[in-house]
C-alpha positions as CSV (number, residue, x, y, z in Angstrom):
1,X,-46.7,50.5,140.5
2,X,-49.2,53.0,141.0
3,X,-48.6,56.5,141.2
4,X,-50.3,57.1,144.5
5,X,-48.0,54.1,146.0
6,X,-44.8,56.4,145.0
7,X,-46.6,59.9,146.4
8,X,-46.6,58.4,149.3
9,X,-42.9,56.9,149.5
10,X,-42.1,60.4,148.8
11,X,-43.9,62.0,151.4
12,X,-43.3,59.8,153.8
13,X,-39.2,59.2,153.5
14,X,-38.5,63.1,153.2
15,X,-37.8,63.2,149.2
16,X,-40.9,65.8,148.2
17,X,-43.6,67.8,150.1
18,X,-46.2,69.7,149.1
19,X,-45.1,73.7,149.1
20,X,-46.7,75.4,151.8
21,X,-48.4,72.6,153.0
22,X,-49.5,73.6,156.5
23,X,-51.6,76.6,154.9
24,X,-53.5,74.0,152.4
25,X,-50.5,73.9,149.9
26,X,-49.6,76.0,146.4
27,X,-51.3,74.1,143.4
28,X,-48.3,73.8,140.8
29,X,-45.1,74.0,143.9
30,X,-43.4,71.5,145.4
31,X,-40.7,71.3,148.0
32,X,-37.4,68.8,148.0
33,X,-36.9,67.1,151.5
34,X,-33.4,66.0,152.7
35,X,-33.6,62.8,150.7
36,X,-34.9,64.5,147.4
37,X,-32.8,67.4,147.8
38,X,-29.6,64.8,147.3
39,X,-31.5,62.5,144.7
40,X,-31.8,66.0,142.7
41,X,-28.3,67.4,143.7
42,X,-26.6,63.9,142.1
43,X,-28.8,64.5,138.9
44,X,-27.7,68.1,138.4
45,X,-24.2,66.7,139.1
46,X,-23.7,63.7,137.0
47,X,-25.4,65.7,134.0
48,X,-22.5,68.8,134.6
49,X,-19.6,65.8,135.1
50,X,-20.9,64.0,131.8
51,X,-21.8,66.8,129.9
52,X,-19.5,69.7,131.1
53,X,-16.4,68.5,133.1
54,X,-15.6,65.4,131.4
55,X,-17.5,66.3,128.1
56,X,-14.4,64.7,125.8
57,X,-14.4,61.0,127.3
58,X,-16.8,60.9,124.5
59,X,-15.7,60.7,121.0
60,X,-17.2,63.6,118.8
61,X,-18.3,63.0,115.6
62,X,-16.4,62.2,112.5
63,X,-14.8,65.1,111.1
64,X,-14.9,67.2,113.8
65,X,-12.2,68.2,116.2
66,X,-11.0,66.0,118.6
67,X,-11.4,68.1,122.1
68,X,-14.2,70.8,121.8
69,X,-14.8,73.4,124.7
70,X,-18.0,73.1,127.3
71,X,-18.0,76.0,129.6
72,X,-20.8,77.1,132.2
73,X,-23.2,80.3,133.1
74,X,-25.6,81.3,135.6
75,X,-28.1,84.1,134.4
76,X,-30.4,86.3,135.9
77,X,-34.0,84.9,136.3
78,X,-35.8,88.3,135.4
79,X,-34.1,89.7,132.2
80,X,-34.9,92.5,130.3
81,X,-38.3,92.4,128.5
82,X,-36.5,92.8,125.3
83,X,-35.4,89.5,125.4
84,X,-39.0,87.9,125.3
85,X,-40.3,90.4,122.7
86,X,-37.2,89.1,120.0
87,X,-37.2,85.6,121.4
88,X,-41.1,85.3,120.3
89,X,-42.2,84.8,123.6
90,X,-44.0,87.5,124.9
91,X,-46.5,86.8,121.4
92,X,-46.2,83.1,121.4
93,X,-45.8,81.4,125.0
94,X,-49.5,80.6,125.5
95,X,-51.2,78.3,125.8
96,X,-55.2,77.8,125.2
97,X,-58.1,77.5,128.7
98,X,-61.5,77.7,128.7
99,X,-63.6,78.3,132.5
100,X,-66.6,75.8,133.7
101,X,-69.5,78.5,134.9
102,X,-70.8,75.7,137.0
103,X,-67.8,74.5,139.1
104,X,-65.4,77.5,138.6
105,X,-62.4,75.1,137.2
106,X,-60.3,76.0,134.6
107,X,-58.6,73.7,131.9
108,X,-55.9,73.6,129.3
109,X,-58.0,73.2,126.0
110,X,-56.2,70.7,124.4
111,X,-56.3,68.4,127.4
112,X,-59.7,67.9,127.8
113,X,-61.0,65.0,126.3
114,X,-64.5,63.1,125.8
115,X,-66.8,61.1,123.7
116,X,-70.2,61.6,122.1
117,X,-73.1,59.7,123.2
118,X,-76.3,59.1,122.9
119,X,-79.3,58.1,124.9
120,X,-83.1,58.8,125.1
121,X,-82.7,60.9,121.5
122,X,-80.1,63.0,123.2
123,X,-76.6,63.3,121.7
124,X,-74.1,64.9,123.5
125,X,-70.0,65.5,124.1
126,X,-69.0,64.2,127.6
127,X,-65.8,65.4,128.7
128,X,-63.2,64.7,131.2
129,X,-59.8,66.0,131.8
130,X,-58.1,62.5,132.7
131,X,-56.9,60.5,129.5
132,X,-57.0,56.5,128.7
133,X,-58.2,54.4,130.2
134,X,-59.2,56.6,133.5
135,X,-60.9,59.1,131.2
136,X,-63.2,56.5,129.5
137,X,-64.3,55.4,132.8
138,X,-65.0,59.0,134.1
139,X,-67.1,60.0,131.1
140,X,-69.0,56.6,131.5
141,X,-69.9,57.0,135.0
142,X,-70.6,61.1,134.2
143,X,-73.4,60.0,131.2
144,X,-75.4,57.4,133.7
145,X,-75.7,60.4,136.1
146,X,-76.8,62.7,133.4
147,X,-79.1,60.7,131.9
148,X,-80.0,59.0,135.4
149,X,-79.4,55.5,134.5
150,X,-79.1,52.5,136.6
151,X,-75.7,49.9,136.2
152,X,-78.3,47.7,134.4
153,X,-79.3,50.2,131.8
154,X,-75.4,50.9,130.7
155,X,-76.4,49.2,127.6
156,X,-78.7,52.4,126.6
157,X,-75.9,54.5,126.0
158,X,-74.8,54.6,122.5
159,X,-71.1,55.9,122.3
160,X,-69.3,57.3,119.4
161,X,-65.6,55.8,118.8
162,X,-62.8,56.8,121.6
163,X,-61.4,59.5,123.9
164,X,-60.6,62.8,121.1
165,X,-59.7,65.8,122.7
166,X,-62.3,69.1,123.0
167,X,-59.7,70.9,120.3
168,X,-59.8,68.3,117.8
169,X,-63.4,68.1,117.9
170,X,-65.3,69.0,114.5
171,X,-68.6,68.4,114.1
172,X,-71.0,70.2,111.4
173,X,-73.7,72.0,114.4
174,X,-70.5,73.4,116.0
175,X,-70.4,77.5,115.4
176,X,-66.6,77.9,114.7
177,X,-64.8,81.3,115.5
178,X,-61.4,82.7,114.6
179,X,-59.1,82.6,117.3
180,X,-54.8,83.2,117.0
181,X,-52.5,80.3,117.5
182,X,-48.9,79.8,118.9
183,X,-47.7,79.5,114.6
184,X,-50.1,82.7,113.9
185,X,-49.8,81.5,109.9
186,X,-49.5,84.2,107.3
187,X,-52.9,83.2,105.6
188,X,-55.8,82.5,107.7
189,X,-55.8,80.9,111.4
190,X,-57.4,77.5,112.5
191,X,-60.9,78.0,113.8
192,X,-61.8,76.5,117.7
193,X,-65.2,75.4,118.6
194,X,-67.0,77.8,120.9
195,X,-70.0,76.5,120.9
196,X,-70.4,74.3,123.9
197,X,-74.2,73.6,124.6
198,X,-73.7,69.9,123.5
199,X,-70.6,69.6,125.9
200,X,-71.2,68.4,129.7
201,X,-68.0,69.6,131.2
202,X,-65.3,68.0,133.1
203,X,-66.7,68.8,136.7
204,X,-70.1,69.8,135.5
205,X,-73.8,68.1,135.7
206,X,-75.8,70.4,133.3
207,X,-74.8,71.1,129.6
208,X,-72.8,74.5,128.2
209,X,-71.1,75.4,130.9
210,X,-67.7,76.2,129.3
211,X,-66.4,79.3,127.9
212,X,-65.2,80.3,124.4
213,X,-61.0,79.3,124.5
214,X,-59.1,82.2,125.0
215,X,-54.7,83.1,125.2
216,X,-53.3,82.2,128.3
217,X,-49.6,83.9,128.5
218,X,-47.5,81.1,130.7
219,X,-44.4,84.0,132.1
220,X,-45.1,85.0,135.3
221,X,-44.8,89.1,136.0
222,X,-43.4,90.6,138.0
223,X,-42.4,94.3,138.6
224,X,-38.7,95.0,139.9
225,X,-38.5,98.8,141.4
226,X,-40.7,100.6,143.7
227,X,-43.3,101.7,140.9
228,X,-45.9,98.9,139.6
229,X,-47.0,100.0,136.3
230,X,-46.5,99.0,132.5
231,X,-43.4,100.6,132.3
232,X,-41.4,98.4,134.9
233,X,-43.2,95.3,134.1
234,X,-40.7,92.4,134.1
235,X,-41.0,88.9,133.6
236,X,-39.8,85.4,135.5
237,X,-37.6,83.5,133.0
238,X,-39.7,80.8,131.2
239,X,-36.4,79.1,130.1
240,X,-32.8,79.3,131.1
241,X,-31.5,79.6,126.8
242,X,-32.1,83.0,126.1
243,X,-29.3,84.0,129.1
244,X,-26.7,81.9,127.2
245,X,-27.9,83.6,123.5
246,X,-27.4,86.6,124.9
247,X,-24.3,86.3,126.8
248,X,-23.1,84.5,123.5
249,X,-20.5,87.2,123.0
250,X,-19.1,87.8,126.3
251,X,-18.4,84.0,126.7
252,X,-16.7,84.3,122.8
253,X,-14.5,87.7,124.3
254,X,-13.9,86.1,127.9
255,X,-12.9,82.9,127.4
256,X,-11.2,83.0,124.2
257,X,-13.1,79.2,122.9
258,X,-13.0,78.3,119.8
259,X,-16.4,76.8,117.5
260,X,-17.4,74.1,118.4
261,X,-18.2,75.0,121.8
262,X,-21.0,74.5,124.4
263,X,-22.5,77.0,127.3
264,X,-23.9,74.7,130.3
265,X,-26.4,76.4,132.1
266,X,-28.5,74.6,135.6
267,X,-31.3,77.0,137.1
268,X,-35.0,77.6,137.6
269,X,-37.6,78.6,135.1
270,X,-41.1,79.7,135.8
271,X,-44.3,79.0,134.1
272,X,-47.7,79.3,134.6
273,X,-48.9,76.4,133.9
274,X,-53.0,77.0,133.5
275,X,-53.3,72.9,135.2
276,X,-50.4,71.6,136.6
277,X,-50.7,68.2,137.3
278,X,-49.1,64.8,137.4
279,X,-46.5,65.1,140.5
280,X,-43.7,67.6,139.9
281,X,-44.3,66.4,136.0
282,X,-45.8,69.8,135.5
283,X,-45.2,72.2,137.7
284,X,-44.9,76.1,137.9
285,X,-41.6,76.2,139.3
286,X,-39.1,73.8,137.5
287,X,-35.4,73.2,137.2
288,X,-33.5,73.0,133.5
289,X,-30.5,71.1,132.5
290,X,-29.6,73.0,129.5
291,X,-26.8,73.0,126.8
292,X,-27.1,75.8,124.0
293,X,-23.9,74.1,121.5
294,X,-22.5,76.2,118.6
295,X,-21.0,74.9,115.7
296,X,-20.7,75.8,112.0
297,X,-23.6,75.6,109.7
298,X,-22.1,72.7,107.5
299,X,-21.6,70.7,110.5
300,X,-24.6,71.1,112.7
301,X,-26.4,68.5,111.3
302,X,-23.8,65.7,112.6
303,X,-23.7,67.6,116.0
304,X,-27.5,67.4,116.0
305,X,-27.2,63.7,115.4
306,X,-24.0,63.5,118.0
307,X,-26.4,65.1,120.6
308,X,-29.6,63.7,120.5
309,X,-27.7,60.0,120.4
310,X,-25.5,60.9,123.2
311,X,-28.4,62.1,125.6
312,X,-30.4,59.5,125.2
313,X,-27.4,57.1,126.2
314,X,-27.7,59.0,128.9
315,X,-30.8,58.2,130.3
316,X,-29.8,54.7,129.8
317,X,-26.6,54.4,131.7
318,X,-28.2,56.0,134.5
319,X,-31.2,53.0,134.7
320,X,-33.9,53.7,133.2
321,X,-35.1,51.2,131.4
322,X,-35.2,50.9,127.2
323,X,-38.7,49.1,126.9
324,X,-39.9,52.1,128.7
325,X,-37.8,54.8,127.1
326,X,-37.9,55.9,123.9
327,X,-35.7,58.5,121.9
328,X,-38.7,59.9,119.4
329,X,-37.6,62.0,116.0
330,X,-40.5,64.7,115.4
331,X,-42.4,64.9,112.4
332,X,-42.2,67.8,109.9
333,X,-45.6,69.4,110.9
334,X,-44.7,69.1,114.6
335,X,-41.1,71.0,114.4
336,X,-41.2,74.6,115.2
337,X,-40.9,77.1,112.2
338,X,-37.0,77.9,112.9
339,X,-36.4,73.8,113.8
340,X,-34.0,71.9,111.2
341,X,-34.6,69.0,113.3
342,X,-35.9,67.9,117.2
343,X,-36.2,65.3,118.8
344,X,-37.8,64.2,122.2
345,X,-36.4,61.5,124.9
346,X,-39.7,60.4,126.6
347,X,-40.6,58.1,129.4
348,X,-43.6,55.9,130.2
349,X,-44.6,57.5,133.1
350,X,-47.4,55.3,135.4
351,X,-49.1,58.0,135.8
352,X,-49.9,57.7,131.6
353,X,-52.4,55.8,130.1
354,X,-51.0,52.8,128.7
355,X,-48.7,53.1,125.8
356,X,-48.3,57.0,126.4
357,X,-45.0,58.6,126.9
358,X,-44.2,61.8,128.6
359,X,-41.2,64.5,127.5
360,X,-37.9,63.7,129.8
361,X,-36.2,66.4,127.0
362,X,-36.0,68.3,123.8
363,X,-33.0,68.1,121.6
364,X,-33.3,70.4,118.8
365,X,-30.9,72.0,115.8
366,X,-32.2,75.7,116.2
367,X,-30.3,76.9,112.9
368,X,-29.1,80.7,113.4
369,X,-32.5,81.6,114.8
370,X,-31.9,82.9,118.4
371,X,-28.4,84.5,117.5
372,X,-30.3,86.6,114.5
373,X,-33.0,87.6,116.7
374,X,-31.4,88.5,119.7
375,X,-29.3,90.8,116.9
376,X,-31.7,92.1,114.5
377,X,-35.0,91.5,115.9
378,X,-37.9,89.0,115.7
379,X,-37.7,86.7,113.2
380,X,-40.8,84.9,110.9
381,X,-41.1,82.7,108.4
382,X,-41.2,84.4,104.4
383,X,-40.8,81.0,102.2
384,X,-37.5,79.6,103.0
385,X,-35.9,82.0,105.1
386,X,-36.3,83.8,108.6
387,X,-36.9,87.2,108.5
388,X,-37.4,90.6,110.8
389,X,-41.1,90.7,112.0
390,X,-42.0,93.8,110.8
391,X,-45.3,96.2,111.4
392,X,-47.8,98.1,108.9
393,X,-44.8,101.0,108.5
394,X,-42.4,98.7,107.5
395,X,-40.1,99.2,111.0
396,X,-39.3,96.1,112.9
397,X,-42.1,94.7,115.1
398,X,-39.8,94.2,118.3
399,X,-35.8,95.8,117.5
400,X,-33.2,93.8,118.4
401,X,-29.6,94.5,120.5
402,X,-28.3,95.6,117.4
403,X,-24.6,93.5,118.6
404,X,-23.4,91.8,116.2
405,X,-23.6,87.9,117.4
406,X,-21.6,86.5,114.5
407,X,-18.5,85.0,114.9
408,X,-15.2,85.3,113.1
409,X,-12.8,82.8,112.9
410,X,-9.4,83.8,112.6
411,X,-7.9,80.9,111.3
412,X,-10.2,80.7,108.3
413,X,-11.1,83.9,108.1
414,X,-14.4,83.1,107.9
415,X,-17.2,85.3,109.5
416,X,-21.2,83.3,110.3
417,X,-23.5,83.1,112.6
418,X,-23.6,79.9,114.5
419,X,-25.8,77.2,114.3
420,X,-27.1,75.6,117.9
421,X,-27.6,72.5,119.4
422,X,-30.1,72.7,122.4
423,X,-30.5,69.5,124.3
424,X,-32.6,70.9,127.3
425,X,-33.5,68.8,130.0
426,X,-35.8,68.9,133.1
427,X,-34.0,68.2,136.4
428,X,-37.5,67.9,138.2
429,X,-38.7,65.2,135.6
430,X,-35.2,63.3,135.3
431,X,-35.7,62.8,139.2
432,X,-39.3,61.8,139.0
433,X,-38.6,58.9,136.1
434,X,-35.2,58.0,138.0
435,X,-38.0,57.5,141.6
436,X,-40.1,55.9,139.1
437,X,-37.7,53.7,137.1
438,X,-36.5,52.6,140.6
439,X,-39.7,51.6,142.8
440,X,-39.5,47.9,143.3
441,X,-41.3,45.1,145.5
442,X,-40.3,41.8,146.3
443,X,-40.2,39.6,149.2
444,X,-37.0,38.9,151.6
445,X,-37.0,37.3,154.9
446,X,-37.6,39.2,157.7
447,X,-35.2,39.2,161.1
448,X,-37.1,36.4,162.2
449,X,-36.5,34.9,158.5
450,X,-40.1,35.0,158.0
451,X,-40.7,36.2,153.9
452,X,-42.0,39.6,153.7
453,X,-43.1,42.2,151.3
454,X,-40.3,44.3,150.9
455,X,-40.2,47.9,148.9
456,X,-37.3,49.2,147.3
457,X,-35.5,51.8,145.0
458,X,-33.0,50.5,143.0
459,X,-31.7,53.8,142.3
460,X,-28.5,53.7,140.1
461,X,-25.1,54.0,142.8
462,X,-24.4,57.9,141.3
463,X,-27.8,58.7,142.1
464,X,-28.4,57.3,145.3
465,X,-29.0,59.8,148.2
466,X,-27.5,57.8,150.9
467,X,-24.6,55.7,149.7
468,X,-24.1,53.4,152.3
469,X,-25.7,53.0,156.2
470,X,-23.6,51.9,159.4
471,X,-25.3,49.6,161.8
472,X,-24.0,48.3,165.4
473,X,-26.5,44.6,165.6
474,X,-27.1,45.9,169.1
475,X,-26.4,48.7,171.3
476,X,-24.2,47.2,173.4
477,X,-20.5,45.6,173.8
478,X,-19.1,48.2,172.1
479,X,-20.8,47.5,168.5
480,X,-22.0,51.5,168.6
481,X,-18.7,52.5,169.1
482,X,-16.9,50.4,166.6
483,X,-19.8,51.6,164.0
484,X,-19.5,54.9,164.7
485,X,-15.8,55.1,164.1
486,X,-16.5,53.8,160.6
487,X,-19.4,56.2,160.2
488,X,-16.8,58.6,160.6
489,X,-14.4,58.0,158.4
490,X,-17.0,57.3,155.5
491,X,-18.6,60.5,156.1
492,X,-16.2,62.6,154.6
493,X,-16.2,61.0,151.5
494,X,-19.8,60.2,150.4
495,X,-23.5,60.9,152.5
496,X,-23.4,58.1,154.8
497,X,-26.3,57.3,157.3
498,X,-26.0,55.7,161.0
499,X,-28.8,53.8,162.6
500,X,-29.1,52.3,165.7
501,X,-32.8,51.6,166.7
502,X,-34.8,49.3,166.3
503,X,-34.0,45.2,165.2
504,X,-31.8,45.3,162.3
505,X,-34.1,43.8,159.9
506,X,-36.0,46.9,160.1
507,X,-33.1,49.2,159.8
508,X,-32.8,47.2,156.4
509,X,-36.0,47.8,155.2
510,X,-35.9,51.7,155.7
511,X,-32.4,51.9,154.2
512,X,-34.4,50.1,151.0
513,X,-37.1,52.5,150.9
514,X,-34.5,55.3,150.1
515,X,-32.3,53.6,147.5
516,X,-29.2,53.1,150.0
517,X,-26.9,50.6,148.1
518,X,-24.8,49.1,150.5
519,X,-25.7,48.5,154.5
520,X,-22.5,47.7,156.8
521,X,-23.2,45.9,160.2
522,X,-21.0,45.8,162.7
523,X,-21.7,42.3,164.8
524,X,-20.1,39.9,167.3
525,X,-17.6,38.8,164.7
526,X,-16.4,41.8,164.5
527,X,-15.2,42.3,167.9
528,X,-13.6,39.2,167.5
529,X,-11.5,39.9,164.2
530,X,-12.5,43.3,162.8
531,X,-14.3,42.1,159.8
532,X,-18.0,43.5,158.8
533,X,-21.5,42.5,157.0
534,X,-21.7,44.5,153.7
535,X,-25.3,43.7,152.1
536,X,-26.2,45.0,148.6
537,X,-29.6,46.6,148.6
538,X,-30.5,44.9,145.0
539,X,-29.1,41.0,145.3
540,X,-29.6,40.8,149.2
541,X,-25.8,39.5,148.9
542,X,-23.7,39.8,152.1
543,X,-20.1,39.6,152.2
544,X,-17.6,40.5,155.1
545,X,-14.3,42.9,154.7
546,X,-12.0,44.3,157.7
547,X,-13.7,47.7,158.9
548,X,-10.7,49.5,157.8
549,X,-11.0,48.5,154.4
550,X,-14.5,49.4,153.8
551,X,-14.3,53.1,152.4
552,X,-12.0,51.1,149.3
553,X,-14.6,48.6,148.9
554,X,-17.5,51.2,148.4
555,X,-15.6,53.0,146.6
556,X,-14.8,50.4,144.0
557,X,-18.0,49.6,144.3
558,X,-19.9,52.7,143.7
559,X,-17.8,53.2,141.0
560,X,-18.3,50.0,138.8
């Protein structure tokens, strides 16, 4: 499948549109038509069943007690600036861009790619934001332009190994320049190339056209009240976890649950993004599926393990396939400096070169860190142990609450400071691999019996917008009356869908399109002795039951 051929699906059977579109669109937005908006809603809603409602269907790990509590929140989306200073993301949520003087783009540093080449005595870097095997053939096709070659003379360029990517570049010409980092490491910090004059940029036709990499803060501002100034700047939440860290002791107080225990959150986050790209994949405007679990320190490495095993099951009970899903543990100098463990649940996405996997979600042990900084302050790294950030005087770089976050427990008496379990998912990118996982061709007789091309999404039952679609065969002797009295009492149950125009051979093919699982028909036969057509969308199968027993067949059906 290629990416554009889904795009289009989407556009064209109501399950995303461009924001805005009629005014040219908003780079980075995107809207959820009536389809999408119930392929998303069923997302959001068998991850709160699985992993909030009926959480303990599940058996926890050993050791640990038998029924554990998952409750739910809903925060604020702007949230006092405090919260970013001491969760480290007002320093540290940036990312690295660099500007093309020539064609006014921006990129994301680390995602433009190239090769060296050389031709005619010249050497230089061509790069190209596209990886695999799109990039190699972009920067190709970009080096016979600049060096105003024809096809036949392809041979004259001498490349230099594969695609490496603009910030991994090192070559001994390059002038290198101190620039600060997301890890910001106590002695020295890694040094970026600046100097571009070898480099033909992305969208470029002349050499040294891009600037020197500079911070890029991903929150988006904003400035609540009627005065815009530094003193009422606020920013859009970048995450949903830092409204359950810091409603960690009102849930405690409220709700009287006991450790273990999880806090569910669903809700929008911002970010802004320097490129988005890729479909909703990255986008500015997002929705997380989060869990922030807390359990005591000597068990959190089990939970960890419990977690990460359990999303991932997940993912595969819902469809998507294992050949192209992968559950991914991260390597030591990849794990954040407060990390005592993460792993990623990715997904070969088409729009990825081949053998490339994209993040789906992050589950990661985050130790006592967000607890400790929301209560003292922000917290680095000295040796072994997290401690308060502080300045030249001494005082703490950005203060905490000052709450105490621990928690006592009064059968043991015992009095720590959690340890959490995140698994944080994207609601936007479960959707997209479920659309992806799901696009199928085939061929299936037409109404004429003729074998066609058919396209279909063999969305799993639970995530299916439409769950089943009434037909009358004609519109006439009383089949649209029949159909739409078992439209009706369907409807109340599950989103059902009636259709009567056009042959029904057609009707078929549009119910495939959007992932309907079952199609009911209501024919001669029926008039006759009340029986229906029920056709699965994946097997083509068609079986006939009484009309008044069909809400207990789907049911037992959507079910299995």
């Amino acid at each position: 499948m290629e990416m554009e051929q889904l795009v289009a699906l989407c556009r064209r059977r109501g399950f995303l549109f461009q924001s805005s579109e009629i005014y040219g669109g908003l780079q980075g937005f995107w809207d959820y038509g009536p389809l999408g908006v119930e392929l998303k809603r069923n997302v959001r809603e068998a991850w709160w069943r699985d992993m909030v409602t009926a959480h303990n269907e599940l058996e926890p790990p050993p050791g640990a007690p038998s029924a554990f509590e998952m409750v739910g929140l809903d925060c604020s989306i702007i949230m006092h600036p405090q919260v970013w200073k001491c969760s480290g993301h007002y320093d540290l949520f940036h990312d690295f861009m660099v500007d093309c003087r020539e064609s006014n783009k921006r990129y994301r540093y680390d995602q433009v790619c190239g090769r060296w080449v050389e031709c005619k005595g010249q050497r230089i870097f061509v790069a190209s934001d596209l990886g695999g095997d799109e990039g190699i053939e972009l920067t190709r096709h970009k080096a016979m332009k600049f060096f105003n070659l024809r096809g036949k003379d392809a041979d004259a360029l001498a490349w230099e190994g594969t695609l490496v990517s603009l910030a991994e570049l090192e070559e001994p010409y390059v002038e290198l320049k101190i620039i600060d980092t997301k890890e910001k490491p106590a002695s020295g910090k890694p040094s970026f190339l600046v100097d571009f004059s070898q480099v033909l940029g992305p969208d470029a036709k002349t050499l040294g056209t891009l600037t020197e990499p500079r911070e890029f803060n991903l929150m988006l501002e904003t400035y609540p009240g009627p005065v815009r100034d530094e003193s009422s700047k606020a920013f859009l939440r970048p995450e949903t976890a830092q409204g359950i860290f810091v409603n960690f002791k009102n849930v405690c107080d409220s709700t009287r649950v006991r450790i273990p225990f999880g806090i569910a959150q669903i809700g929008k986050s911002f970010r802004n993004e320097i490129t988005p790209r890729n479909f909703t994949f990255r986008s500015r405007e997002f929705e997380q599926m989060e869990i922030e679990f807390f359990c005591h320190p000597d068990t959190s490495p089990e939970w960890y393990r419990y977690w990460r095993d359990r999303r991932y099951q997940w993912y595969l009970d819902l469809g998507l396939a294992g050949e192209r899903l992968r559950l991914r543990d991260h390597e030591k100098d990849e794990l954040s400096h407060y990390s005592r463990g993460t792993a990623d649940i990715e997904y070969a996405f088409p729009f990825l070169p081949t053998g490339e996997f994209g993040e789906l979600e992050g589950v990661a042990h985050r130790g006592d860190f967000d607890l400790r900084s929301h209560a003292e302050g922000k917290l680095v790294r000295q040796g072994d142990k997290l401690v308060v950030e502080t300045d030249a005087e001494g005082k703490p770089r950005h203060r905490g609450s000052g709450k105490d976050l621990s928690y006592f427990d009064d059968q043991t008496k015992e009095r720590f400071i959690p340890h959490v379990i995140e698994p944080s998912a994207g609601a936007d990118r479960a959707t997209l691999a479920f659309l992806c996982e799901a696009y199928r061709e085939d061929e299936a007789p037409d109404e004429h019996g003729k074998p066609t091309k058919r396209l279909f999404l063999k969305l799993h039952p639970r995530l299916a917008p439409i769950k089943a679609a009434v037909f009358p065969l004609v519109k006439k002797d009383g089949m649209p009356e029949v159909a739409r009295e078992i439209y009706k009492t369907l409807k109340p149950h599950f989103p059902v869908f009636y259709d009567e125009k056009s042959a029904v051979g057609r009707r078929y093919r549009r119910q495939d399109e959007v992932g309907t699982p079952f199609c009911i028909t209501v024919d001669s036969q029926t008039l006759q002795d009340g029986t229906v057509t029920i056709r699965d969308r994946d097997t083509l199968r068609q079986w006939r039951v009484h009309k008044d027993e069909c809400l207990d067949e789907l049911k037992t059906r959507l079910m299995a």
